[in-house]
ROMIRO-470097 format. One record per residue: z, x, y of N, C-alpha, C in turn; residue in one letter. Coordinates in steps of 0.05 Angstrom, whole numbers, plus 5000, padded with zeros to 4 digits. Each point is the difference from the previous one (the first is absolute). Layout:
ZXYZXYZXYa ...
This chain:
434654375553500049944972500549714994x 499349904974499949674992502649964985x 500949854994502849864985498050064976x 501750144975499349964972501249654990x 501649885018500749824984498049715014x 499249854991498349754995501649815007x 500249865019501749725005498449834988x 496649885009498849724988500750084972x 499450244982501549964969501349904992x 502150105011502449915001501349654993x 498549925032501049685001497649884980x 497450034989499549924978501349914982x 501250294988501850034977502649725009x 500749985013502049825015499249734990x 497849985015499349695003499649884967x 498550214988498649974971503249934992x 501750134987502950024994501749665005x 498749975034501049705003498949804993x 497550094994498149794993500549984962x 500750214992501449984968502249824998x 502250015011502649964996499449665011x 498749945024499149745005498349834980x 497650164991499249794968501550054984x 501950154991502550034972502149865007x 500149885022502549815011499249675003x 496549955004499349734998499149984970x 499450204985498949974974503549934986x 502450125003500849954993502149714999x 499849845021499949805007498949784985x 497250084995498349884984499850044974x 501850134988501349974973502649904988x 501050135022503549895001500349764995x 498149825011500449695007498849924974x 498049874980499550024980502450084970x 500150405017501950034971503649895002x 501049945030502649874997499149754990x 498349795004499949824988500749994966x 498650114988500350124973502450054984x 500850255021502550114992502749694999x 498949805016502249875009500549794985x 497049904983500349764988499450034968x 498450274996498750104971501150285012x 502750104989500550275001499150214975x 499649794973499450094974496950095003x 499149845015496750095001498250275015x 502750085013499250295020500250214975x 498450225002500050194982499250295029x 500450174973500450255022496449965009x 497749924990497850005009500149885022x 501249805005499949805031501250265019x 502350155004501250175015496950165007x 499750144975497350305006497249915013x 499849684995497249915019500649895028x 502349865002501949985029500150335019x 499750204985500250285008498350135018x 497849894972497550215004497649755020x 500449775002499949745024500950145023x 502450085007500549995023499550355011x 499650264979499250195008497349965008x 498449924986496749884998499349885044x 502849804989499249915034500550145025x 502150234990500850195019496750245010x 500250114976497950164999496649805011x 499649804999498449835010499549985024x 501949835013500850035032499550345014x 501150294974500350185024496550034998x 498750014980497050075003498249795023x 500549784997498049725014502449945023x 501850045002501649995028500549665011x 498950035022501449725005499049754995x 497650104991498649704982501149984975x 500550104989501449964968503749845011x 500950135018502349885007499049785011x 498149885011499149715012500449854976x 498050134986499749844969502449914984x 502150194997502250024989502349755019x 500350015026501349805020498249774997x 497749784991498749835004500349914965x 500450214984501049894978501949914990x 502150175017503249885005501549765010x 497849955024499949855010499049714989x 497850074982498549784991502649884969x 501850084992502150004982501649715000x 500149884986501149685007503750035003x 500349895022503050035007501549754999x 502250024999502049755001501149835024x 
C-alpha cells in the first residue's frame, strides 16, 4: 500500500511560505526606510493612509515573491541594493 500523505506537497507549501515571509521582509525594508525618514523630520505629515499603503506594499511584495519565486526576490534584492546609502 502507498502513504496517503504527500511529502513534494508538502515542502512546496514550505518553500512558497518562505518565499512569502522573504518578499514581506525585503518589501518591508523598502518602506521602512523612506517612512522613518518622514516620521523623523515631518512627523505631522504621516497620516493613517501612509501606514495602510506601507501595508498593503509590503503584503503585495510578499504574495509576489510566493507566486514568481526567486526572480521577483532577485528583483526585490537589486532594488535594495540599488538604494543610495551613507
Amino acid at each position: 500500500m502507498q502513504s496517503e500523505h504527500k511529502e513534494p506537497n508538502l515542502q512546496t507549501w514550505r518553500s512558497k511560505a518562505t518565499q512569502f515571509l522573504l518578499g514581506s521582509l525585503l518589501g518591508s525594508f523598502l518602506v521602512l526606510v523612506p517612512l522613518s525618514y518622514f516620521i523623523y523630520f515631518t512627523p505631522e505629515a504621516v497620516h493613517l493612509i501612509h501606514y495602510i499603503g506601507s501595508a498593503t506594499f509590503i503584503l503585495l511584495c510578499g504574495a509576489l515573491s510566493a507566486v514568481f519565486g526567486d526572480r521577483f526576490l532577485k528583483l526585490l534584492s537589486a532594488l535594495f541594493e540599488s538604494m543610495p546609502g551613507s
